[in-house]
Jmol script that loads the backbone (N, CA, C; Angstrom):
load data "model"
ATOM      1  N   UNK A   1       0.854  -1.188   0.000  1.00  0.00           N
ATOM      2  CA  UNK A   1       0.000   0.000   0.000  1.00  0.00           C
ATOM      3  C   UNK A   1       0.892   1.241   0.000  1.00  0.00           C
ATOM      4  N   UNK A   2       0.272   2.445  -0.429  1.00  0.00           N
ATOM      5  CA  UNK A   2       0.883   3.821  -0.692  1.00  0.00           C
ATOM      6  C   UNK A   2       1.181   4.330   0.336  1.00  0.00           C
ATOM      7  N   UNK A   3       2.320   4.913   1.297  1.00  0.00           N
ATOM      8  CA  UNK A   3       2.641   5.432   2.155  1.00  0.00           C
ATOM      9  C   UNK A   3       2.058   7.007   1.704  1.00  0.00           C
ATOM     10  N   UNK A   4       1.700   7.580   3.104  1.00  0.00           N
ATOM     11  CA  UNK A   4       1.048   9.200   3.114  1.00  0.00           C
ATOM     12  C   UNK A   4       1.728   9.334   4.252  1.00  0.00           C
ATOM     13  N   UNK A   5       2.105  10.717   4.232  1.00  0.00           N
ATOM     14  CA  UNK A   5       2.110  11.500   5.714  1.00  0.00           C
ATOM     15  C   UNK A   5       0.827  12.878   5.457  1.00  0.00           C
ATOM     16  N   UNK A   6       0.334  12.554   6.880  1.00  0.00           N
ATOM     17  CA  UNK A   6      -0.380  13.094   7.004  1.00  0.00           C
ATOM     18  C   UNK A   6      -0.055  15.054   8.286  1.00  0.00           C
ATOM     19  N   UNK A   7       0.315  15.990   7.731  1.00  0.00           N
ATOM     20  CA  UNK A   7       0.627  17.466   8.247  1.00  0.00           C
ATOM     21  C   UNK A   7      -0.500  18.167   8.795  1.00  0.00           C
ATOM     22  N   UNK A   8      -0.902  18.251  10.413  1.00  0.00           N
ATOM     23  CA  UNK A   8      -1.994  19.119  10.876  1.00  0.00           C
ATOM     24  C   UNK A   8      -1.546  19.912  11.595  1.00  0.00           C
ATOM     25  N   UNK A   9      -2.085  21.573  11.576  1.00  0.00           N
ATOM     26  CA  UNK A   9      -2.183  22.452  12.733  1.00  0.00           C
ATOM     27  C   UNK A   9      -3.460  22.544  12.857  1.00  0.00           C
ATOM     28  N   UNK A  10      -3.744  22.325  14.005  1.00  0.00           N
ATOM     29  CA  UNK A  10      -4.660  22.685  15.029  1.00  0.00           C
ATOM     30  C   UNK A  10      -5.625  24.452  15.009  1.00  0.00           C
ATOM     31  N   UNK A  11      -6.723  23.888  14.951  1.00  0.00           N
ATOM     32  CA  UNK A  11      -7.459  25.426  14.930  1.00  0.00           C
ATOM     33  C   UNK A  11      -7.271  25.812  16.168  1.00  0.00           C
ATOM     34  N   UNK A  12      -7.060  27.657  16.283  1.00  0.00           N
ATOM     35  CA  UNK A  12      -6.776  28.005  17.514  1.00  0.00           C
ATOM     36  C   UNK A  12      -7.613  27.877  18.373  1.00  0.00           C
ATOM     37  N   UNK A  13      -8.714  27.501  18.047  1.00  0.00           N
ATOM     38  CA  UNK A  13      -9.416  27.936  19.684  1.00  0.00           C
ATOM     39  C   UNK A  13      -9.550  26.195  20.112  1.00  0.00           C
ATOM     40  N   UNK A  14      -8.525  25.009  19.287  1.00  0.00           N
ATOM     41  CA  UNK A  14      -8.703  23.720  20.134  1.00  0.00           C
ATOM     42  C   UNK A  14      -6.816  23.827  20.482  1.00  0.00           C
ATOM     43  N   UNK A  15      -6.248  24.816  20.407  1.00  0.00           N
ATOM     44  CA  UNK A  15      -5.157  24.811  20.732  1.00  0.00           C
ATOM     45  C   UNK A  15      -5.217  24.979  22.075  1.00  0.00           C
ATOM     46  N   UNK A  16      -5.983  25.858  21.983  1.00  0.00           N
ATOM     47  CA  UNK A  16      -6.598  26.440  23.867  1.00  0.00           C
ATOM     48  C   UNK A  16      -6.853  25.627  24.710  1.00  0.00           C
ATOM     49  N   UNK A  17      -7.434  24.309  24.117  1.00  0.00           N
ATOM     50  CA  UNK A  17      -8.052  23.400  24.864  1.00  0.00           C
ATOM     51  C   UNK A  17      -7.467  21.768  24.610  1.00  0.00           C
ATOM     52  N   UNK A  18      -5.985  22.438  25.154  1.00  0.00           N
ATOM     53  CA  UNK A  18      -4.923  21.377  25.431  1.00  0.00           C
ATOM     54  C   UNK A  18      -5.466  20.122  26.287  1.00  0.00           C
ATOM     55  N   UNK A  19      -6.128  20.596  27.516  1.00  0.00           N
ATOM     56  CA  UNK A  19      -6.515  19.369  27.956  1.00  0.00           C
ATOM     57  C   UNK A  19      -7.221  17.983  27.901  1.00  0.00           C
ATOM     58  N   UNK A  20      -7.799  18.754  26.818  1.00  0.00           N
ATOM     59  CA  UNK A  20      -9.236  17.807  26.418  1.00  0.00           C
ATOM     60  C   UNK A  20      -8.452  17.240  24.546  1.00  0.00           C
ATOM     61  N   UNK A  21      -7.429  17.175  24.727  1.00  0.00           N
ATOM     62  CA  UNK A  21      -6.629  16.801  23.724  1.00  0.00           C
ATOM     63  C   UNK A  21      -6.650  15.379  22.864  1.00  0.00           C
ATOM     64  N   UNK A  22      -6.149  14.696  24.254  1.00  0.00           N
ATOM     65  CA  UNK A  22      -5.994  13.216  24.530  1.00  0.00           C
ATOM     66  C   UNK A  22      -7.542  12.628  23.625  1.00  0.00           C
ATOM     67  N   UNK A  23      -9.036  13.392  24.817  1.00  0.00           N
ATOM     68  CA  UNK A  23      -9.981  13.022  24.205  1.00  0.00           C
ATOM     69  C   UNK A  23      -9.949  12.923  22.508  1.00  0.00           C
ATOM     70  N   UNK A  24      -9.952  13.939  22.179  1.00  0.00           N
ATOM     71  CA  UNK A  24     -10.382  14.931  20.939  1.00  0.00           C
ATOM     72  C   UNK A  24      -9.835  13.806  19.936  1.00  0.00           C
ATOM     73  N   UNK A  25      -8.372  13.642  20.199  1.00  0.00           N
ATOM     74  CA  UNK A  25      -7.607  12.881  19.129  1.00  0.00           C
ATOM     75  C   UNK A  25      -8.188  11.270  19.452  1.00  0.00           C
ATOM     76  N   UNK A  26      -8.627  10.832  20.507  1.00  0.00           N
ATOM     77  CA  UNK A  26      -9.391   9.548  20.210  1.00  0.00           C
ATOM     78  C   UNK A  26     -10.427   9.456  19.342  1.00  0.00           C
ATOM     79  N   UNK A  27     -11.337  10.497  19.549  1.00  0.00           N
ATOM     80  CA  UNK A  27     -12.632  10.644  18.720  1.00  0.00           C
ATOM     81  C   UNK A  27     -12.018  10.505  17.190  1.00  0.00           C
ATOM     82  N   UNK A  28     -11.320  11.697  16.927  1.00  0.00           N
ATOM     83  CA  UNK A  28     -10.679  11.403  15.594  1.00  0.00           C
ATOM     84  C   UNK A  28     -10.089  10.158  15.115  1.00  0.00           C
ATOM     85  N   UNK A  29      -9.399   9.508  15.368  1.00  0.00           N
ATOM     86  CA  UNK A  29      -9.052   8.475  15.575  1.00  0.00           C
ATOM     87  C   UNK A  29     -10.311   7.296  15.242  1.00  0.00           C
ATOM     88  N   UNK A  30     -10.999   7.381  16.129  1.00  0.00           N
ATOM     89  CA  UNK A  30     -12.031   6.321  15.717  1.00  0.00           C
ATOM     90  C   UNK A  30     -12.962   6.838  14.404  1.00  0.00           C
ATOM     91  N   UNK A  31     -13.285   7.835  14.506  1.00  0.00           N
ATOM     92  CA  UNK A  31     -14.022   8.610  13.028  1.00  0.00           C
ATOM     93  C   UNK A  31     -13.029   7.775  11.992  1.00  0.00           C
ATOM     94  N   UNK A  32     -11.793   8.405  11.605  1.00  0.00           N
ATOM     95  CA  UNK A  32     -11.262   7.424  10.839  1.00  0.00           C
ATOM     96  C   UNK A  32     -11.099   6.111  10.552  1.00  0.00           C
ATOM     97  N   UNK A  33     -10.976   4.998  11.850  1.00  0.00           N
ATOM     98  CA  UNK A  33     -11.047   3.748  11.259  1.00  0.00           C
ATOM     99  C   UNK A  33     -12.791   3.329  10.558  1.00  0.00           C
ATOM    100  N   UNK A  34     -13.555   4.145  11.453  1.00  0.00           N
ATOM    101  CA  UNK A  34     -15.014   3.750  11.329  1.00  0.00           C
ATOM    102  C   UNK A  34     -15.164   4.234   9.713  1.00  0.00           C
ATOM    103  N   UNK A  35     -14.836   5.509   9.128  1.00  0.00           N
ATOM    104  CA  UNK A  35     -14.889   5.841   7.369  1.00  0.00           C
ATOM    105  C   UNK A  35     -13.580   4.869   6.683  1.00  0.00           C
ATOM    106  N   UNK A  36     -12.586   4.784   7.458  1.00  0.00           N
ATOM    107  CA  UNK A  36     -11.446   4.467   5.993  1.00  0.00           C
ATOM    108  C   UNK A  36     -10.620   3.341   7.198  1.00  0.00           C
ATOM    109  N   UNK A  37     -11.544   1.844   7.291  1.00  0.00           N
ATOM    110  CA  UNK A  37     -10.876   0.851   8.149  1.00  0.00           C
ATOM    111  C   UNK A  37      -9.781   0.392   7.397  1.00  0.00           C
ATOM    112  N   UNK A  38      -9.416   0.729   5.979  1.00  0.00           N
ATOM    113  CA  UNK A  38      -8.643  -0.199   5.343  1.00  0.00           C
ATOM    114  C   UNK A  38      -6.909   0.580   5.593  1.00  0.00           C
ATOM    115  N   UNK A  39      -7.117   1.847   6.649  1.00  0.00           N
ATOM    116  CA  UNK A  39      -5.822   2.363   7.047  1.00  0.00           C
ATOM    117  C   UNK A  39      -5.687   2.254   7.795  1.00  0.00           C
ATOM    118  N   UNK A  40      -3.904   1.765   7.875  1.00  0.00           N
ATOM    119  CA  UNK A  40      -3.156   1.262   8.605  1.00  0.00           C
ATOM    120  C   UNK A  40      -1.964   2.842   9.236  1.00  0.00           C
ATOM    121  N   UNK A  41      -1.735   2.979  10.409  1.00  0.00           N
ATOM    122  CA  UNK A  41      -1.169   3.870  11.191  1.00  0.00           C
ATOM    123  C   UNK A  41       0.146   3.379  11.534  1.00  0.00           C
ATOM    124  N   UNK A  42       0.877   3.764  11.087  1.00  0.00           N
ATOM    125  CA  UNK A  42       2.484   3.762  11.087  1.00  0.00           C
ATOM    126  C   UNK A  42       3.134   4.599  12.437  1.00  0.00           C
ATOM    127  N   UNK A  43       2.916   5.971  12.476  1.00  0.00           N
ATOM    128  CA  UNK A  43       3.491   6.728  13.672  1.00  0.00           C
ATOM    129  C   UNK A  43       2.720   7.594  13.239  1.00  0.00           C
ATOM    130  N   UNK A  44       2.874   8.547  14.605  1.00  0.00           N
ATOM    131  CA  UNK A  44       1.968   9.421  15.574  1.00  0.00           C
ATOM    132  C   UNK A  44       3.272  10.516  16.321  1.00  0.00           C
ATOM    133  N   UNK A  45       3.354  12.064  15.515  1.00  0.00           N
ATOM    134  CA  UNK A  45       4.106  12.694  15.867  1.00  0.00           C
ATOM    135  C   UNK A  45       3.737  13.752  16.759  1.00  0.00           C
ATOM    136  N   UNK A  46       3.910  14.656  17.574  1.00  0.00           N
ATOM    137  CA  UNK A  46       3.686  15.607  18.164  1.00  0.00           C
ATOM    138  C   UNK A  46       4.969  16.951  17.640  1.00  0.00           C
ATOM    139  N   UNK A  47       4.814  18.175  17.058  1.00  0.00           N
ATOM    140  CA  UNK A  47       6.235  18.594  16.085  1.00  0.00           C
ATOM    141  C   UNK A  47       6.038  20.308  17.442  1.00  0.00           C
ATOM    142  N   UNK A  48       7.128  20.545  16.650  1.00  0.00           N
ATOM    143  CA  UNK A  48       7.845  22.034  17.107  1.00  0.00           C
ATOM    144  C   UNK A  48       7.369  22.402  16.213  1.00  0.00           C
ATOM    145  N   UNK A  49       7.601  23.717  15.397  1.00  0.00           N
ATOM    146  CA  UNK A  49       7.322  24.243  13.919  1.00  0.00           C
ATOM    147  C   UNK A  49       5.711  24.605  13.813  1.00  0.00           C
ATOM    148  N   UNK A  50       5.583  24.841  11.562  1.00  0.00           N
ATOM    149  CA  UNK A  50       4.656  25.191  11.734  1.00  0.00           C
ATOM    150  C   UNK A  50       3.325  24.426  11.737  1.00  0.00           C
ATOM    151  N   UNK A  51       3.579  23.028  12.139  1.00  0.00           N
ATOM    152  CA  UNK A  51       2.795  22.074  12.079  1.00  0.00           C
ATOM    153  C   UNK A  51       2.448  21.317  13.823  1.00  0.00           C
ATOM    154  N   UNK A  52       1.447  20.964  13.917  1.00  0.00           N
ATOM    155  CA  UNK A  52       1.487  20.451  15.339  1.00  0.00           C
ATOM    156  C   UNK A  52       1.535  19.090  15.355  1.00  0.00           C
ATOM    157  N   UNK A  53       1.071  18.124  14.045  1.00  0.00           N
ATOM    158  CA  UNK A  53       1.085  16.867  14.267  1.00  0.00           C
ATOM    159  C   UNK A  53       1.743  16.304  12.820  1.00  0.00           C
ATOM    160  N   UNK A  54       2.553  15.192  12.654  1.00  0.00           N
ATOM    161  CA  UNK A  54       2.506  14.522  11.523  1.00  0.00           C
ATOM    162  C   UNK A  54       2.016  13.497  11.921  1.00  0.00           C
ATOM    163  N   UNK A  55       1.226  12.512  10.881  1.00  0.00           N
ATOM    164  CA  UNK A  55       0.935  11.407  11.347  1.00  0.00           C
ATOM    165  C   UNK A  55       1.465  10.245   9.756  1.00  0.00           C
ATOM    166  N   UNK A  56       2.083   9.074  10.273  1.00  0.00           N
ATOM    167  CA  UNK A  56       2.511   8.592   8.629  1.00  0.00           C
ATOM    168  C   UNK A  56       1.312   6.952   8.833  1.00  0.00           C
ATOM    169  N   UNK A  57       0.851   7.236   7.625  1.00  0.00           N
ATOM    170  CA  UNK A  57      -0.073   6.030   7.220  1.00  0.00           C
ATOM    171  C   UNK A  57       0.394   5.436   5.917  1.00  0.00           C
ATOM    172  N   UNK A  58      -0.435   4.185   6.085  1.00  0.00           N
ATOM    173  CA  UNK A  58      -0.504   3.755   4.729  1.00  0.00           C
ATOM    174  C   UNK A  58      -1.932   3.350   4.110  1.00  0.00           C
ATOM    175  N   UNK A  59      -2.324   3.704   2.985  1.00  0.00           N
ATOM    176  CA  UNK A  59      -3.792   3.621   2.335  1.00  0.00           C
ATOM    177  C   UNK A  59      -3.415   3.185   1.075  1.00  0.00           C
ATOM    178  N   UNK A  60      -4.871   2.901   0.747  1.00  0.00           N
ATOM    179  CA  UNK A  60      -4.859   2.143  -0.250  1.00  0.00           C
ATOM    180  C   UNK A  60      -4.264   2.961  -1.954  1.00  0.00           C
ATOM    181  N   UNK A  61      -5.293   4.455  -1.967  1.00  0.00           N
ATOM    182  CA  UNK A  61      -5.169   5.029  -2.910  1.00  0.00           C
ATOM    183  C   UNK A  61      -5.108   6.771  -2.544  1.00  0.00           C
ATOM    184  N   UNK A  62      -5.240   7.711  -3.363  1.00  0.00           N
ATOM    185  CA  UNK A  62      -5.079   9.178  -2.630  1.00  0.00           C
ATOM    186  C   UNK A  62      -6.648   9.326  -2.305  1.00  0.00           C
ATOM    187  N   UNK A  63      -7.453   9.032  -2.370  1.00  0.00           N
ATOM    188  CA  UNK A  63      -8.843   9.157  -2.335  1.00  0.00           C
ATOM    189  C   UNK A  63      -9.010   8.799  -0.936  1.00  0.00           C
ATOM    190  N   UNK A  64      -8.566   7.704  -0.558  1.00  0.00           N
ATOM    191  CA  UNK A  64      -8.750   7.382   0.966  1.00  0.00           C
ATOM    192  C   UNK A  64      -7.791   8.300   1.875  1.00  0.00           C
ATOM    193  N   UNK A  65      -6.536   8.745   1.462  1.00  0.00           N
ATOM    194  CA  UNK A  65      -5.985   9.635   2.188  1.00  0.00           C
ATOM    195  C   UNK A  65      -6.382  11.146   1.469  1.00  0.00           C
ATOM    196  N   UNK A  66      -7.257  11.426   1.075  1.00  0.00           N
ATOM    197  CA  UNK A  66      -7.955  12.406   1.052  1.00  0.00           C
ATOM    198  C   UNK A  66      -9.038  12.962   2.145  1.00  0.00           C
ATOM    199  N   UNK A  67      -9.567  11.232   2.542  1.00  0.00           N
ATOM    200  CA  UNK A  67     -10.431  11.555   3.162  1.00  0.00           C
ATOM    201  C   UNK A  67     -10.181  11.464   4.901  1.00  0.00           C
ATOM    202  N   UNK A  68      -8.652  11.005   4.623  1.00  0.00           N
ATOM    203  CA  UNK A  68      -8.603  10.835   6.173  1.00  0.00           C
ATOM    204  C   UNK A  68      -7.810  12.676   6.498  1.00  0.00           C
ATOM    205  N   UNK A  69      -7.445  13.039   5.292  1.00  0.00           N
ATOM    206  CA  UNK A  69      -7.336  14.895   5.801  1.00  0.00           C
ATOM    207  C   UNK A  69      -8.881  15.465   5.927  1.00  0.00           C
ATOM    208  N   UNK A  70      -9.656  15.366   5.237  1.00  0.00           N
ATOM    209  CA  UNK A  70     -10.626  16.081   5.264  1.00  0.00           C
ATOM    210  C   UNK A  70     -11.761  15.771   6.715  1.00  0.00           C
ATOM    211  N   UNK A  71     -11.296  13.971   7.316  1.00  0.00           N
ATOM    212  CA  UNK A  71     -11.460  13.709   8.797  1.00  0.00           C
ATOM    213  C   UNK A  71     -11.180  15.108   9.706  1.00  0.00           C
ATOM    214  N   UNK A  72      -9.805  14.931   8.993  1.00  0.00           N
ATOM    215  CA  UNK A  72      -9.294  15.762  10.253  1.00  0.00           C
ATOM    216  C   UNK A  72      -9.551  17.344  10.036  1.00  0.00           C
ATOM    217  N   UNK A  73      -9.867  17.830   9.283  1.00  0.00           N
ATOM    218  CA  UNK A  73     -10.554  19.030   8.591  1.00  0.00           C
ATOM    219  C   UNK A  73     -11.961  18.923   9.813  1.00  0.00           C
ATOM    220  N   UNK A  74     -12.703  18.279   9.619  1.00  0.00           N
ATOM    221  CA  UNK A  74     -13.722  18.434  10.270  1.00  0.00           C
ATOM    222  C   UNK A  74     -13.899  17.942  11.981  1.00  0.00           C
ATOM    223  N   UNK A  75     -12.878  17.522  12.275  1.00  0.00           N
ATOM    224  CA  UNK A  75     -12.568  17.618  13.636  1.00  0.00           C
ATOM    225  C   UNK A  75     -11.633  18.673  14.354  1.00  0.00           C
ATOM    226  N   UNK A  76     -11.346  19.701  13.941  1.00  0.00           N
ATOM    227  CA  UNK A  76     -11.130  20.830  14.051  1.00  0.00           C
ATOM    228  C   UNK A  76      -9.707  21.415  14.085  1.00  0.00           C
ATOM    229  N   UNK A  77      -9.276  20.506  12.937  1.00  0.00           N
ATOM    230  CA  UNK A  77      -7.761  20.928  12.228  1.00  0.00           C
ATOM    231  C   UNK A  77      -8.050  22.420  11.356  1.00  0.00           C
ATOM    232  N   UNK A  78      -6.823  23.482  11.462  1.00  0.00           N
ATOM    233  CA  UNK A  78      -6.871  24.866  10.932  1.00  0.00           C
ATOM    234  C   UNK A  78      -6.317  24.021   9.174  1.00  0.00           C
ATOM    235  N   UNK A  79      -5.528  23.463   9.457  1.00  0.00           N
ATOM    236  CA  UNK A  79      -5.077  22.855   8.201  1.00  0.00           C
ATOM    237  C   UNK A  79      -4.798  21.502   8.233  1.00  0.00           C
ATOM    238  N   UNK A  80      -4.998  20.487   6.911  1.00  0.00           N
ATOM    239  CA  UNK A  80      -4.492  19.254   6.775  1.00  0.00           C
ATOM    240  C   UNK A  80      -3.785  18.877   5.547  1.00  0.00           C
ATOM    241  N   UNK A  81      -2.961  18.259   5.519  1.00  0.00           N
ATOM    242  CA  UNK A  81      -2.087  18.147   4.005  1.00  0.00           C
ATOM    243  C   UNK A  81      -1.814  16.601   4.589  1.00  0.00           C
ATOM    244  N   UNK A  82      -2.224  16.144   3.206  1.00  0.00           N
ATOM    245  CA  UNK A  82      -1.633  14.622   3.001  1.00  0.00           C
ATOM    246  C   UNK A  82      -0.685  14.367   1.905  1.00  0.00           C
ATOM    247  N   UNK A  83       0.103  14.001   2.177  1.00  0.00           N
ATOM    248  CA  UNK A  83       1.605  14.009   0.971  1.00  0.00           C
ATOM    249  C   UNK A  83       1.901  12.213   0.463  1.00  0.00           C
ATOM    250  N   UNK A  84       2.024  12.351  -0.786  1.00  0.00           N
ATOM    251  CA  UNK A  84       2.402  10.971  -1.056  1.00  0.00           C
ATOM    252  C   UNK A  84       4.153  11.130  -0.342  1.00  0.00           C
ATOM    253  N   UNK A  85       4.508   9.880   0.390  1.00  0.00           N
ATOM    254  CA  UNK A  85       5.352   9.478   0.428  1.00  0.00           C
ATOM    255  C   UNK A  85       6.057   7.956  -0.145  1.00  0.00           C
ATOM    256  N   UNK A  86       6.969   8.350  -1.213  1.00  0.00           N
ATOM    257  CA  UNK A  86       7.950   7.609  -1.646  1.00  0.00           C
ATOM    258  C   UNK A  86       9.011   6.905  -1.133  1.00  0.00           C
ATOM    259  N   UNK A  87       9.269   5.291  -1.209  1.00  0.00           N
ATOM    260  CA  UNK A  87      10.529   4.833  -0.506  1.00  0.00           C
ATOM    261  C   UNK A  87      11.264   5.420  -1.032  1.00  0.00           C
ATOM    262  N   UNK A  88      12.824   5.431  -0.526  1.00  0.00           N
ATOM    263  CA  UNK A  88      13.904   6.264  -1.011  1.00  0.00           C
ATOM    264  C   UNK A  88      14.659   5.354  -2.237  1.00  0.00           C
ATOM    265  N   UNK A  89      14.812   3.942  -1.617  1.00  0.00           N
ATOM    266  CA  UNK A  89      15.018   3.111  -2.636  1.00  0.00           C
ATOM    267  C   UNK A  89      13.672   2.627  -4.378  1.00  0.00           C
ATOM    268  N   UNK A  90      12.784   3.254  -4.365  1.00  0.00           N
ATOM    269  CA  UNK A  90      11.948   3.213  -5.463  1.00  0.00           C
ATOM    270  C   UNK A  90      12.481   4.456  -5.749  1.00  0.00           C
ATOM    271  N   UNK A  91      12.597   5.717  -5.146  1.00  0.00           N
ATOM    272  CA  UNK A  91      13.450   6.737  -5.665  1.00  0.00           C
ATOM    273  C   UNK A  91      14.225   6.781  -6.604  1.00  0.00           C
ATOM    274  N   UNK A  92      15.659   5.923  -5.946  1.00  0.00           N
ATOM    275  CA  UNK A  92      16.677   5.377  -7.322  1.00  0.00           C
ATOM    276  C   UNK A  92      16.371   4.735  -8.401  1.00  0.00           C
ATOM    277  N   UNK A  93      15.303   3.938  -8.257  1.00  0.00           N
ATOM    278  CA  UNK A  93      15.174   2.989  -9.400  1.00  0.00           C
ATOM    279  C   UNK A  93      14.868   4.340 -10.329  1.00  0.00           C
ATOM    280  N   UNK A  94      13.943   5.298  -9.766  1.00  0.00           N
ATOM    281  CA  UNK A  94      13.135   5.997 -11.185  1.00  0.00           C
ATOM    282  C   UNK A  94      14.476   6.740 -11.379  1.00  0.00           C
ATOM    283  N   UNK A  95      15.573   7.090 -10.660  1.00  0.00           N
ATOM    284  CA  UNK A  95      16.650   7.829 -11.474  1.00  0.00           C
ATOM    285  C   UNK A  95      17.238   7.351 -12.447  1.00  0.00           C
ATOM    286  N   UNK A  96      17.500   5.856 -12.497  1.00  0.00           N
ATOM    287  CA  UNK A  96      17.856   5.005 -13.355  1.00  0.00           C
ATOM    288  C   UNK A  96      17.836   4.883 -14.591  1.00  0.00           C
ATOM    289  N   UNK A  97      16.346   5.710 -15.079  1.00  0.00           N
ATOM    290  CA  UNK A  97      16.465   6.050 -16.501  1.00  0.00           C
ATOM    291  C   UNK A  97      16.002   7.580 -16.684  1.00  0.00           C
ATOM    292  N   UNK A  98      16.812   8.329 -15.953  1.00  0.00           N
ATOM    293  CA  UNK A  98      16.775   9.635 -16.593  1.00  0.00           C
ATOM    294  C   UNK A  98      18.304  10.367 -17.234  1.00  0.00           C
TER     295      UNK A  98
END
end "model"
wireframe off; spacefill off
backbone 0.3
color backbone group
C-alpha cells in the first residue's frame, strides 16, 4: 500500500483546549477507522514548527488519504495536508532512466 504522511495544525481555539486533547484525538481516531478501516497507522508525531502533528499512514489510494485529511478538517484541524510518500530506494530505481 501507498505510504502518506499526514501534516496538521490545530485550529486556535482547540489549541486552547490542550486538555481535552488526549480526548479529541481519540474521537478522531475512531471517526477514521469507522470511514477508511482499510488504514493502517504507522506513527503518531507531536512537532515544534509550523505544524502540530505529523501522522505517517498507509492507504490504499489518494482518495482514501484524502479523506482521512478532510477527517481531520472536520474535527477541528486549521489545516491538513496529506503528501504521497515515496521509498527512497523506489526513488533510485526511477533515477535510473533519466
Amino acid at each position: 500500500m501507498p505510504t502518506f504522511i499526514l501534516m496538521t495544525k490545530l485550529a486556535p481555539e482547540l489549541a486552547q483546549r490542550m486538555k481535552e486533547r488526549g480526548q479529541l484525538g481519540r474521537e478522531w481516531l475512531e471517526k477514521v477507522k469507522e470511514t477508511c478501516p482499510e488504514v493502517k497507522f504507522i506513527a503518531h508525531y507531536f512537532l515544534l514548527g509550523p505544524y502540530d502533528f505529523m501522522d505517517i499512514y498507509e492507504a490504499p489510494n489518494e482518495e482514501v488519504a484524502a479523506k482521512v485529511s478532510m477527517i481531520s478538517l472536520a474535527y477541528g484541524a486549521f489545516r491538513a495536508e496529506s503528501w504521497t510518500a515515496i521509498p527512497y530506494k523506489k526513488f533510485l530505481e526511477f533515477t535510473k532512466d533519466l
